[in-house]
N, C-alpha and C positions, 0 to 999 in steps of 0.2 A: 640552525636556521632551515636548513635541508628538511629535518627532520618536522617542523611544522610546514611547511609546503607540501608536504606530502599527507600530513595528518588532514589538514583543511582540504586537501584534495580529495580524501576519501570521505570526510565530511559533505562536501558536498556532491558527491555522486552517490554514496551509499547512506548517507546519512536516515534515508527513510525506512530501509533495510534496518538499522539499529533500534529504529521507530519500533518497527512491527515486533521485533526480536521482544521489544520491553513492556509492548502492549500482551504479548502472551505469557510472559512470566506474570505481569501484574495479574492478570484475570483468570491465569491459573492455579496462584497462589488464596485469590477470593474465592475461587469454587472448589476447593479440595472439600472432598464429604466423602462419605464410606460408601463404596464400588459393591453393589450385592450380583457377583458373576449369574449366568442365564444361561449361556452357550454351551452347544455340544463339547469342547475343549474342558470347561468348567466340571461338568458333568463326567467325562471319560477320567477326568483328576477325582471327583467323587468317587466313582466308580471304584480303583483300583486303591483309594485309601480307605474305602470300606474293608477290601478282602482284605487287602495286609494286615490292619488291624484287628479284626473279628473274623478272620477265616473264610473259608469257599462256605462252611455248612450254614448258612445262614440266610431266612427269608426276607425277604423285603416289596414291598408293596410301593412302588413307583408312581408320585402323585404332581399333577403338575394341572396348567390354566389350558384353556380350547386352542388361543392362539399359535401361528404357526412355530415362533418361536420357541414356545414350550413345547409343541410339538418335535421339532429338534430336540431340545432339551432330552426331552423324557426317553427319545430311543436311542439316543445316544449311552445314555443311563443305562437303560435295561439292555442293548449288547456289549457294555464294558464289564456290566455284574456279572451277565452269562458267561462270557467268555473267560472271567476270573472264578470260574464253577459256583458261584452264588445262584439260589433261587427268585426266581422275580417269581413273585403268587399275583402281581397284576399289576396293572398302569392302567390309573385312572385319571383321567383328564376331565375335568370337569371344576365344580365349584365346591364350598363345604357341604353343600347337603346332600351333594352324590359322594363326598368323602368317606362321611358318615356313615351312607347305604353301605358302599364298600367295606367300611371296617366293622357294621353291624353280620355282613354277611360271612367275613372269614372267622368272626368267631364263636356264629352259630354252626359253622363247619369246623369247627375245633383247629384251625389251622392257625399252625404258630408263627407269630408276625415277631421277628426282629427290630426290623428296622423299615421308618417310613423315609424314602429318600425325596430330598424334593428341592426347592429354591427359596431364598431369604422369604418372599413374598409371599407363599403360600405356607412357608411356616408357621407364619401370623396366624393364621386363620383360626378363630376360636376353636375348631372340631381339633387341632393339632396342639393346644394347649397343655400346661401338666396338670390341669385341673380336668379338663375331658377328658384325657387319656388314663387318669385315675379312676377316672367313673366305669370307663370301657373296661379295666382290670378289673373292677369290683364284677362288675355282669358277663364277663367273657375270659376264662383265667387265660386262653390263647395268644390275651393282646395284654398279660400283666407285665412283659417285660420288654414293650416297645420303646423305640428312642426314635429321636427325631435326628435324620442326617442331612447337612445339604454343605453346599461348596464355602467354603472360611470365604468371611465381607478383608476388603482391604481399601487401607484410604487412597484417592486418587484424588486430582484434580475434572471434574464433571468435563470442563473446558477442552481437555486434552483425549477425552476418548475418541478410538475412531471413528466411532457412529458420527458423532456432531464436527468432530473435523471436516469429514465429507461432507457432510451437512452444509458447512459452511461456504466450502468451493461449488456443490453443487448448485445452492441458492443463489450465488452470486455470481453463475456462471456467466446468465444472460447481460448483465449491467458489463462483466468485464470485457466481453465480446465486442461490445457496441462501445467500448472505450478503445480499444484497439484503431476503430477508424477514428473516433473524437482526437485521439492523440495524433493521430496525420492533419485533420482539420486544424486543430489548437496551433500545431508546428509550421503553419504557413500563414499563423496569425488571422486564424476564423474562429468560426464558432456555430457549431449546430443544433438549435433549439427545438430540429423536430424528432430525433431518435426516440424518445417516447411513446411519441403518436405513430410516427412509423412502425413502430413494436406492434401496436392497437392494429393499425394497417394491415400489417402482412398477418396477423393472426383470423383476422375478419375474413380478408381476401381467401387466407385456405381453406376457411370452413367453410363461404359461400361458392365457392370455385368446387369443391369436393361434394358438396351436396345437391347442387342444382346442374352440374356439368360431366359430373364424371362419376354418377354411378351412386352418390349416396352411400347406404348400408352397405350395396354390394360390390364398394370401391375397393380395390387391389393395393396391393403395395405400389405398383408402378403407378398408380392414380392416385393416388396419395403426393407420391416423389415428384411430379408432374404438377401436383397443385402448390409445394413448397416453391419450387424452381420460379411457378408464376409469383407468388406471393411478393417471392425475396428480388424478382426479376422489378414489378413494380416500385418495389423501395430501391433501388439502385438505379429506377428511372425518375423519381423525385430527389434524388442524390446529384443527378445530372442535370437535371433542370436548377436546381437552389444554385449549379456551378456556375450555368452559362447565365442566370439572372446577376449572380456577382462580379463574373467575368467582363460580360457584355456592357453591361448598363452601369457596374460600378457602384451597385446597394450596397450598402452595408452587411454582411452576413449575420449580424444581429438581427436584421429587419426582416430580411430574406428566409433565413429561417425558423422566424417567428410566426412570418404568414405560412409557410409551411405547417409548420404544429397545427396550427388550426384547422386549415385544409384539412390533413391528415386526421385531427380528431374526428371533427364534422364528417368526413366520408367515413369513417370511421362506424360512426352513429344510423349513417344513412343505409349503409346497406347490410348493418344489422337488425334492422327495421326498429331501433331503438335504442334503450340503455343493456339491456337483457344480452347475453351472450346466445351466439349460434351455436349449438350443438353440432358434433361431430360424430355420425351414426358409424362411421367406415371405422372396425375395432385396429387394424392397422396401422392408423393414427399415431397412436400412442409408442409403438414403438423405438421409436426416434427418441424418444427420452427415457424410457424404460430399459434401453439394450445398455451391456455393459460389457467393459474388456480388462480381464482379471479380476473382476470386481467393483472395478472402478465405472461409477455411470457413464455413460455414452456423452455427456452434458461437458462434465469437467476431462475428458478425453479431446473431444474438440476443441474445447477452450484452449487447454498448452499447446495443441498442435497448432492451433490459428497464432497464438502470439511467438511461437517459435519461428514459423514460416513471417513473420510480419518481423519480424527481431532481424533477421536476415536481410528480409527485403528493404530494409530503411538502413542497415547498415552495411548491406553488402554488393548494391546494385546502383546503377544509375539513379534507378526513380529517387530512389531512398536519399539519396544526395542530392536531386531537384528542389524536390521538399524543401529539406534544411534548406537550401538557397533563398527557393522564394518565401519561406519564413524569416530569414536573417536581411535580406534587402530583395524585394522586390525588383524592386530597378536595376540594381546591377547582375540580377541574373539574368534580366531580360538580354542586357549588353554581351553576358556572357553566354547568351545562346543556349538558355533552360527555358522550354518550351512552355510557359507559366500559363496560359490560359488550358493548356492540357492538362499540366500538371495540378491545377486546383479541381479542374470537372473531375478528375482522376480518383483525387481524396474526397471528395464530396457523393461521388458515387461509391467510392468505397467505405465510405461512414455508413451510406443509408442503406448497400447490402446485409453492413454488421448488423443493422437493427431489422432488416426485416431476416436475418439469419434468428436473430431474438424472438421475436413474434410467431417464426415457425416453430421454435422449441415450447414459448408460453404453449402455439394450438398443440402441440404433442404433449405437454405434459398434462392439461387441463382436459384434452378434449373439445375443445371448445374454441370457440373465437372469440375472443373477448372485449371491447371494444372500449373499455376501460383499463385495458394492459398498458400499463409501463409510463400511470399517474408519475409524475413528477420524477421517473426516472432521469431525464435527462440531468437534474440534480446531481444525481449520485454517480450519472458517469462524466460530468464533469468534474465534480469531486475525487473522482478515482484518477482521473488522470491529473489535474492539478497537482493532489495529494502527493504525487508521482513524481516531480519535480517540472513536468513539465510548463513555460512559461507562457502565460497569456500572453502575454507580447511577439512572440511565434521564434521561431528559430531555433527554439532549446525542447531538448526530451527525449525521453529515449521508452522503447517500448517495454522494457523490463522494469522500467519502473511506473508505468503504467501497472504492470503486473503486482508488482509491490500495494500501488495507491489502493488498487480493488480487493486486495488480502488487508490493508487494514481498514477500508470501510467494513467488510464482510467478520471481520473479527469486533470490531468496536460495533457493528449493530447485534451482533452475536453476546456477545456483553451483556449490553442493556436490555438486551430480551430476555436474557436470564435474573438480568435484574430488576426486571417488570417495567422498564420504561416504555410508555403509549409511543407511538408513530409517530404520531404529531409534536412530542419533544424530540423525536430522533430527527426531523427534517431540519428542527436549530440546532444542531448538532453539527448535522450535515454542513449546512450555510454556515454556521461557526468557522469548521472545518476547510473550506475555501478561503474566507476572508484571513484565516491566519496562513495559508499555503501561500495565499499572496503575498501577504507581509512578508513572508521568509523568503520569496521569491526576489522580492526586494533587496533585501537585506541580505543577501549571498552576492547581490550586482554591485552594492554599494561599501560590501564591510569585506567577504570573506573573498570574493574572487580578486579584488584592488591586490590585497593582503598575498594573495600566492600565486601572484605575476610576477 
């Protein structure tokens, strides 16, 4: 008996946790395909099982694509060969018909070609064929005893590599940010329907603030920093206003911040003097989303450290236990002396920081101000945090699984992108997605929590 009170208990706290856990086995078991390696790493393993096997004496001709990462690639290659006393006779970067050039020209210089070393991709290439390279023997005896080498394919799951892992937290960095505040809002039984438009908002605000005020082209990092602060300062001033309009007057926060979103889109529009995005001439911009620490984008670095520090604050502090109050009864926090019209301007200002902290990251990543940023987001961060176990009816949630809900939208659109599914069926997807988080939301108040009291 014990022993199922404790199962249903982790059931219903971690149960979304086992969610995700099954969501990645399933979709990495659908995309297992054969892994053709690219990397320096790949290459340095070329490299030294060339010599071992055929020895130091041997030439090779280093062939690889323009881009950066064949550029890695390829010198990677040519100082593993060198340094294992192999000859590199050249590295040619380019396409087949400068391959070509190249292999027409060492063997009009009579120079003896071993081996071409290179990567899955460019082995294709008809000039790299056994039918070309037959022809090139017959007209050049220099290149009759060429082989083709490149790094052994192995099967992986596409799913699990770490390009597209990052990939995944880094794209859905901004949605889970602005779920962090959604989840304080949700927990005192609101709801904010302008985090979207406010995204639109503070991205517009930075590019017209930085262009027309602070220097344009020849704005600095500090004038950049300066125009973020304002950006995100306004979305935490319409975060405070949606409070004291619900505080005050007693609207409904459905209502409240609905006229919100709109506001927000329409200024939105207005002072990007259209639909068209503003341009962000200051190259400093960009930095904010392009810096990165160990590798890891600047993007998904903020993100754990914002839900870490907010994990804390909701379970470790006063506020954090206001909240839950005035999500679980109103009223009797009021009796117990939890300062409740503070404590919602509080969360409400701190939801519509999350989204204009969004909006500063969309103008850094883009460039741009875009005033169509963050369409029907607020979907997906109410999704993220539902998903999360948190309960529309307020009182219940926890920030970590907020963190959970945004790891399985981000993987389940990750999915369907791979599986060619349009936008537009991912947004029923999404709404699917809610309406059964509620149902189960339900059904843990009525079947599993009765069951393990």
């Amino acid at each position: 008996m014990m022993n199922n009170k404790y199962i249903r208990a982790l059931l219903v706290d971690y149960g979304m946790v086992f969610v995700l856990i099954a969501l990645c086995i399933l979709i990495s078991v659908l995309t297992i395909s054969d892994m053709h390696p690219n990397n320096p790493v790949a290459a340095e393993k070329l490299a030294a099982s060339l010599v071992k096997e055929a020895g130091s004496e041997i030439n090779v001709l280093v062939v690889a694509r323009t881009n950066d990462a064949d550029k890695d690639f390829a010198e990677a290659l040519k100082q593993g060969l060198e340094s294992g006393g192999a000859k590199v006779v050249g590295v040619e970067l380019g396409d087949p018909s400068s391959v070509r050039a190249r292999l027409d020209l060492l063997g009009q210089q009579d120079e003896r070609l071993d081996f071409i070393a290179t990567h899955d991709f460019s082995s294709k290439w008809r000039v790299l064929s056994t039918e070309s390279r037959a022809e090139m023997a017959s007209l050049y005896p220099a290149l009759a005893k060429v082989k083709i080498a490149k790094p052994p394919s192995y099967r992986w799951p596409t799913f699990l590599t770490a390009n597209n892992l990052i990939g995944i937290l880094n794209q859905n960095a901004p949605i889970a940010i602005m779920a962090i505040g959604m989840t304080l809002v949700i927990i005192t039984a609101g709801i904010d329907l302008s985090v979207g438009s406010l995204m639109a908002l503070a991205a517009v605000v930075t590019a017209t603030t930085i262009e027309s005020y602070l220097g344009g082209k020849d704005a600095g990092g500090m004038s950049v920093a300066v125009a973020f602060f304002i950006a995100m300062g306004v979305c935490a001033l319409a975060g405070v206003f949606a409070g004291i309009i619900v505080t005050a007057f007693k609207v409904p926060p459905f209502v409240v911040t609905l006229g919100l979103m709109m506001v927000a889109r329409g200024m939105s529009y207005i002072l990007a003097g259209g639909a068209d995005a503003v341009k962000i001439e200051a190259e400093s911009v960009g930095t904010l989303y392009s810096s990165s620490l160990f590798g890891i984008p600047s993007q998904i670095v903020l993100m754990v450290l914002l839900f870490i520090v907010a994990h804390i604050v909701m379970n470790h502090t006063a506020f954090g236990r206001y909240v839950y109050a005035v999500g679980g009864n109103e009223t009797a926090a009021r009796l117990s002396g939890v300062p409740v019209v503070t404590v919602l301007i509080a969360v409400y200002a701190i939801c519509g920081l999350a989204a204009g902290l969004a909006g500063v990251l969309d103008a850094s990543h883009f460039g741009t101000g875009r005033p169509k940023a963050g369409e029907f987001y607020e979907l997906q961060v109410i999704a993220a945090v539902v998903v999360g176990g948190t309960s529309l009816m307020g009182g219940e949630g926890k920030i970590f699984g907020t963190f959970i809900g945004a790891l399985i939208l981000g993987v389940i659109q990750n999915g369907l992108n791979m599986a060619g599914v349009d936008s537009y069926s991912q947004m029923v997807i999404y709404g699917a997605l809610i309406l059964v988080a509620v149902l189960i939301d339900q059904l843990k108040k009525k079947v599993v929590k009765p069951a393990s009291s």
